[in-house]
Structures are given as structure tokens and as C-alpha cells.
SEKOLMI-491142 format. One record per atom (N, C-alpha, C, O): residue in one letter; chain; atom name; x, y, z. Coordinates in pm, whole numbers, plus 50000, padded with zeros to 5 digits. Layout:
  code  unit  site      x      y      z
     A     A    CA      X      Y      Z
...
% end
This chain:
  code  unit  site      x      y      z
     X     A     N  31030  70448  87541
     X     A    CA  31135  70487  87449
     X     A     C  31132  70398  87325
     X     A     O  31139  70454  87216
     X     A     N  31120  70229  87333
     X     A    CA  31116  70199  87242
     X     A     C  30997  70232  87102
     X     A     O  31010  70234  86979
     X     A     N  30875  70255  87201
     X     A    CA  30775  70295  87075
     X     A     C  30872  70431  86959
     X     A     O  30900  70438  86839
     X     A     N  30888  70494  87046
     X     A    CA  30962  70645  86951
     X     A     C  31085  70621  86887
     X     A     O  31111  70703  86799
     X     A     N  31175  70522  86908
     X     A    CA  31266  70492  86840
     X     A     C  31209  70396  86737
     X     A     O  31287  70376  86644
     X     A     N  31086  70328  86730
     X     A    CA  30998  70244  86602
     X     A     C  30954  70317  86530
     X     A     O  30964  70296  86409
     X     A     N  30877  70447  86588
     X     A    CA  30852  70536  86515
     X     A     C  30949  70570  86423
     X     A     O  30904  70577  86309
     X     A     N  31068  70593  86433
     X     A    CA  31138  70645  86352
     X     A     C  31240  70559  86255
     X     A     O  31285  70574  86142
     X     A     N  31248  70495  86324
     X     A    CA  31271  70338  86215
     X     A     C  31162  70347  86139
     X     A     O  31186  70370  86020
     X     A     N  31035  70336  86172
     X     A    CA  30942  70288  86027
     X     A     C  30933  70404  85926
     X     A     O  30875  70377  85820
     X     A     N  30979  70523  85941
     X     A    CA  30965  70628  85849
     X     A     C  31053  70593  85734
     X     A     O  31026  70655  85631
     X     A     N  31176  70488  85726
     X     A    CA  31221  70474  85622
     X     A     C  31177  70324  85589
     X     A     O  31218  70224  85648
     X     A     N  31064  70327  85459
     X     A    CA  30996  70198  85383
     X     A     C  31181  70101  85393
     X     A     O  31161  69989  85441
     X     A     N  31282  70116  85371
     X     A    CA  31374  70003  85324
     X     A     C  31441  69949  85463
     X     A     O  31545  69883  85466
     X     A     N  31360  69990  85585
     X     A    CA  31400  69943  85724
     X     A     C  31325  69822  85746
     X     A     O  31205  69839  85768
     X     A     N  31380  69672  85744
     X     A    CA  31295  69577  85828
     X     A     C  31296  69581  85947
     X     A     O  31406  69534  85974
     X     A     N  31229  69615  86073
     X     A    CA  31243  69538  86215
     X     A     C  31175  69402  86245
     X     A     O  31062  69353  86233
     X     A     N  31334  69354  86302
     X     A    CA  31298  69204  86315
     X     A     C  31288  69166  86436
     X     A     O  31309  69045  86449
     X     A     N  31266  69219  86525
     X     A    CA  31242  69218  86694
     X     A     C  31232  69326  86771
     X     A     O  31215  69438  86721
     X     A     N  31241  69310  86880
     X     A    CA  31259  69395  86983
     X     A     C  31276  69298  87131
     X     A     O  31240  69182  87146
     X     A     N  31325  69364  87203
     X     A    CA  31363  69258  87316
     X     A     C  31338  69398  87418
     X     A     O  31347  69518  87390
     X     A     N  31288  69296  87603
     X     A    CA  31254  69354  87666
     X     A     C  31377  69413  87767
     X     A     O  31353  69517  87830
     X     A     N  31520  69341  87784
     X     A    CA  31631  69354  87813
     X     A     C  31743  69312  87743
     X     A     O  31742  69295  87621
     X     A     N  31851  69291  87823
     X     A    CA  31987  69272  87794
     X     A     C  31976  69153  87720
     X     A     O  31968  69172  87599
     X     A     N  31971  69006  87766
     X     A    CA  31957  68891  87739
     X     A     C  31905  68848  87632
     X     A     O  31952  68783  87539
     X     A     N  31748  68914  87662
     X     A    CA  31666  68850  87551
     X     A     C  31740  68937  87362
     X     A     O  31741  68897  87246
     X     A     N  31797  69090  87446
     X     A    CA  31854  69164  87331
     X     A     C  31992  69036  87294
     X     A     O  31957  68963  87201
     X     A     N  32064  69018  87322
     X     A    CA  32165  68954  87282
     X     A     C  32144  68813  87200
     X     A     O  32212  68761  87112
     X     A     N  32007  68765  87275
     X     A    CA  31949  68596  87227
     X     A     C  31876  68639  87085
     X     A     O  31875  68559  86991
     X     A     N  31838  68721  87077
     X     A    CA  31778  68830  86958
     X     A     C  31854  68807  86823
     X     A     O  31825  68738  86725
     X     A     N  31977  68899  86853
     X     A    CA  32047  68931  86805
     X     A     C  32131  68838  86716
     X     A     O  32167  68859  86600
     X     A     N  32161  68707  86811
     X     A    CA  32205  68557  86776
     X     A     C  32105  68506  86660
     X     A     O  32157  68457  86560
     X     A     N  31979  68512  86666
     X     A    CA  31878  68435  86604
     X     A     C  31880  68486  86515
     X     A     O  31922  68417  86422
     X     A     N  31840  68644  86475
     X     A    CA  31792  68706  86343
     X     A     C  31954  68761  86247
     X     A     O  31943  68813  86136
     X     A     N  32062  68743  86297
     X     A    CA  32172  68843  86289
     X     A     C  32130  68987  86228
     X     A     O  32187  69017  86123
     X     A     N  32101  69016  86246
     X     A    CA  32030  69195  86225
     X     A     C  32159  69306  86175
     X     A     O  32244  69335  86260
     X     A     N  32168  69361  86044
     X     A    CA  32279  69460  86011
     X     A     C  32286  69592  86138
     X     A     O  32398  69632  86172
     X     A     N  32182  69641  86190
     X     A    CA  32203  69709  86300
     X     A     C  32095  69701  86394
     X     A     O  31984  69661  86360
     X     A     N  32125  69737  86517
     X     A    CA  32073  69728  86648
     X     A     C  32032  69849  86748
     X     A     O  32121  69914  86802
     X     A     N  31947  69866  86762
     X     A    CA  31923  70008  86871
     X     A     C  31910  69927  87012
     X     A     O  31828  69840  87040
     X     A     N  32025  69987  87101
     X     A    CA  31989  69950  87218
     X     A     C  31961  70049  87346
     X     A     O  32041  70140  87326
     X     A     N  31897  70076  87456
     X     A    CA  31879  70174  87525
     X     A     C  32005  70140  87609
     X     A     O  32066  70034  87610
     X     A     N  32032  70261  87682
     X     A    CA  32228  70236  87765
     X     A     C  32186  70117  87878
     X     A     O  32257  70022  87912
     X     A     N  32036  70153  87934
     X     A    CA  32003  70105  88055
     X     A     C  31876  70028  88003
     X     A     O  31797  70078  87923
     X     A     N  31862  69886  88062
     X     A    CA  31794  69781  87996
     X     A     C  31762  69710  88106
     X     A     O  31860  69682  88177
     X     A     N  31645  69668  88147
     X     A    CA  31619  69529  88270
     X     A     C  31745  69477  88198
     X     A     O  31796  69507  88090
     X     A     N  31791  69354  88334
     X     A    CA  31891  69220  88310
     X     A     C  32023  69257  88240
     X     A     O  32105  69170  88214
     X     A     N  32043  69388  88209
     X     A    CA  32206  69454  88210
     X     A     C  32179  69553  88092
     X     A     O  32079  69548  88020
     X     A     N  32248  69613  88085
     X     A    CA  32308  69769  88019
     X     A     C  32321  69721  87868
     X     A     O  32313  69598  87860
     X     A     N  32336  69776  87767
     X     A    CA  32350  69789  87639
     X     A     C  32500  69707  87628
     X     A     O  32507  69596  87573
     X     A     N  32621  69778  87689
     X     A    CA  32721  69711  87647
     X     A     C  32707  69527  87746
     X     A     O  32702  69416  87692
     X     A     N  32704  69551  87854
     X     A    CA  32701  69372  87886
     X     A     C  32632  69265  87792
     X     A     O  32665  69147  87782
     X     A     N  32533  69326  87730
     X     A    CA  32449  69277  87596
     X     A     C  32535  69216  87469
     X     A     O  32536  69112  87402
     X     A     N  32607  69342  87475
     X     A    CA  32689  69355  87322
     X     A     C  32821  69254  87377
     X     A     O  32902  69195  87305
     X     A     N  32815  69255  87523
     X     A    CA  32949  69175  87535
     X     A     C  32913  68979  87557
     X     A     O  32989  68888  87591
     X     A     N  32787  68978  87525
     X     A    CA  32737  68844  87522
     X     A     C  32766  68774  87394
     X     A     O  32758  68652  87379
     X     A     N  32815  68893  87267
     X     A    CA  32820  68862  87144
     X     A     C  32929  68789  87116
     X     A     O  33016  68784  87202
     X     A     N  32947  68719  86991
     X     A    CA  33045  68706  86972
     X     A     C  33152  68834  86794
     X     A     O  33124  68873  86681
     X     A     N  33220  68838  86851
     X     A    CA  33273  69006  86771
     X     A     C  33249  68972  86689
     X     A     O  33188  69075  86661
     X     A     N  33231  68892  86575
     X     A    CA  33219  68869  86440
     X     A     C  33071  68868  86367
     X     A     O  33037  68860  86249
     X     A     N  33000  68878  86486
     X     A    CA  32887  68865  86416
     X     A     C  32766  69009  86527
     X     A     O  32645  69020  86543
     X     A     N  32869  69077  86568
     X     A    CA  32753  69172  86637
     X     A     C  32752  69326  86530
     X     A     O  32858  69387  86509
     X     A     N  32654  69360  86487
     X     A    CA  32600  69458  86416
     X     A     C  32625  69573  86423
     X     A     O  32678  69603  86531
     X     A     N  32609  69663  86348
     X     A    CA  32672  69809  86401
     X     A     C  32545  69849  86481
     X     A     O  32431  69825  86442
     X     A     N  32586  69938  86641
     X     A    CA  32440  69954  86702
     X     A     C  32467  70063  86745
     X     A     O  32581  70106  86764
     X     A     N  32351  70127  86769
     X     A    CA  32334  70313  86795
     X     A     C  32225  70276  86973
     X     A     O  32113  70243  87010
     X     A     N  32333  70306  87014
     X     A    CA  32251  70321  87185
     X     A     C  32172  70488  87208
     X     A     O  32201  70606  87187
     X     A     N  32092  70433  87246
     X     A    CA  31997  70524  87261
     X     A     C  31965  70563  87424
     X     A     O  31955  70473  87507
     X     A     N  31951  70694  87456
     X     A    CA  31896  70754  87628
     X     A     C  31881  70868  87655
     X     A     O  31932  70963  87597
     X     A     N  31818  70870  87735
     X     A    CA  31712  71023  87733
     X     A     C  31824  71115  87886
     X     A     O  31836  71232  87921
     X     A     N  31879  70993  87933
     X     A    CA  31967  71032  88048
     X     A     C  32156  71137  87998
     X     A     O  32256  71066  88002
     X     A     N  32163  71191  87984
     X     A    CA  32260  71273  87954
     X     A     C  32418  71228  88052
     X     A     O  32527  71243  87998
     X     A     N  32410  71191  88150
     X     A    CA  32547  71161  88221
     X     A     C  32544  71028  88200
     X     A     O  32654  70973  88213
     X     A     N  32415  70932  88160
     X     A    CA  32478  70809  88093
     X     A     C  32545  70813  87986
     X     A     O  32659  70766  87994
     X     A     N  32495  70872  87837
     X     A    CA  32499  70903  87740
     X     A     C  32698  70965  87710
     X     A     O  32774  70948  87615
     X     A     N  32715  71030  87836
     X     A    CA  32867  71045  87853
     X     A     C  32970  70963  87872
     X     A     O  33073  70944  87808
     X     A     N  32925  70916  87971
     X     A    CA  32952  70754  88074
     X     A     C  33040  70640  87911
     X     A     O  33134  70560  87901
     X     A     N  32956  70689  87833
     X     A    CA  32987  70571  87688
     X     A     C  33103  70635  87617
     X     A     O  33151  70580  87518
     X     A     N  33151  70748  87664
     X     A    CA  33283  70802  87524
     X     A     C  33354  70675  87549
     X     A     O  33327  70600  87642
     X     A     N  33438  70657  87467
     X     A    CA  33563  70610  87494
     X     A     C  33512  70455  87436
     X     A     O  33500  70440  87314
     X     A     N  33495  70390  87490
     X     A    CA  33430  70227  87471
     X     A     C  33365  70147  87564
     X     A     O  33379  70147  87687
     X     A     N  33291  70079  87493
     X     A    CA  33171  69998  87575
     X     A     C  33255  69823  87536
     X     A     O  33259  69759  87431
     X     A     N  33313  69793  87682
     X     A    CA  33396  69680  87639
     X     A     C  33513  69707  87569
     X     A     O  33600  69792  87583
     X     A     N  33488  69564  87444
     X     A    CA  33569  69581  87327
     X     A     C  33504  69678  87207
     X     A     O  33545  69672  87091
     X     A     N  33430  69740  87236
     X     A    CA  33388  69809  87095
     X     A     C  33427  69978  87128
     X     A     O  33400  70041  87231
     X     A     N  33498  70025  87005
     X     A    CA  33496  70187  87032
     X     A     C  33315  70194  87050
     X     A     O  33220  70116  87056
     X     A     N  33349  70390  87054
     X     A    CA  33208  70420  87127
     X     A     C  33190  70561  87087
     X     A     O  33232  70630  87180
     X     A     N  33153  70625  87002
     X     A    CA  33126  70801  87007
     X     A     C  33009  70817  87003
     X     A     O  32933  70731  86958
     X     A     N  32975  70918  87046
     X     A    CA  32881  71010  87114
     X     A     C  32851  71099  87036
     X     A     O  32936  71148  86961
     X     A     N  32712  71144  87034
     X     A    CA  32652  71215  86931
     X     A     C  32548  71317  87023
     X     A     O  32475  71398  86966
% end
């Protein structure tokens, strides 16, 4: 999944990617280091889920992020909010 979501990040020249991480953790330790304006995370990640990630953050400095999954009753699972962050569904 992540290759196809790069794919489509690199189609716009004014996108930097400044990482990628293999789970939850390393996504959140990521995230700390580079502060990144936005974040793609998959719902389901080795070492915890997209939101336990986002809940490693601290609120002031976590990015606007578009979760990404190919799974449809996860993808539901997210209305409402992930943690402290609202959450809509697309």
C-alpha cells in the first residue's frame, strides 16, 4: 500500500516526502523529528493502528493526516473520532 500511496504523492512536483515509517512508533518518532504539514497513515500498522500513533503526539504539533485502507469495515470503524481528533470518512 505504501508504494501506491508514493505513487501518488509524487505526481504533485510541490510534494516533499520526508519519510516513511514501517509502523505505529517509528510513524509517531517520524513525525516528532521531521514535523511534516501532513501525514498518510494506514488504519492498521505493525506496533499499533493509525490513531494509537497519532495519540503518541503531542496536539500541537501533529499534522493534518489522511488514513488510508483497502479494508472497508475498518475505514467505518473511524467515523466519529480517532482519540482526541475528529475523523470523517471519505
Amino acid at each position: 500500500m505504501r508504494r501506491g500511496v508514493r505513487r501518488l504523492r509524487e505526481r504533485d512536483g510541490g510534494v516533499e516526502i520526508v519519510g516513511e515509517a514501517a509502523g505505529g512508533g517509528e510513524a509517531a518518532e517520524l513525525i516528532r523529528r521531521e514535523k511534516p504539514d501532513l501525514a498518510f497513515f494506514d488504519v492498521q500498522m505493525p506496533g499499533g493502528d493509525g490513531c494509537g500513533a497519532l495519540g503518541k503526539l503531542e496536539p500541537a504539533r501533529t499534522p493534518a493526516v489522511v488514513f488510508v485502507t483497502a479494508d472497508d469495515e475498518l475505514g467505518a470503524g473511524l467515523r466519529g473520532e480517532c482519540g482526541r481528533l475528529p475523523v470523517e470518512t471519505v
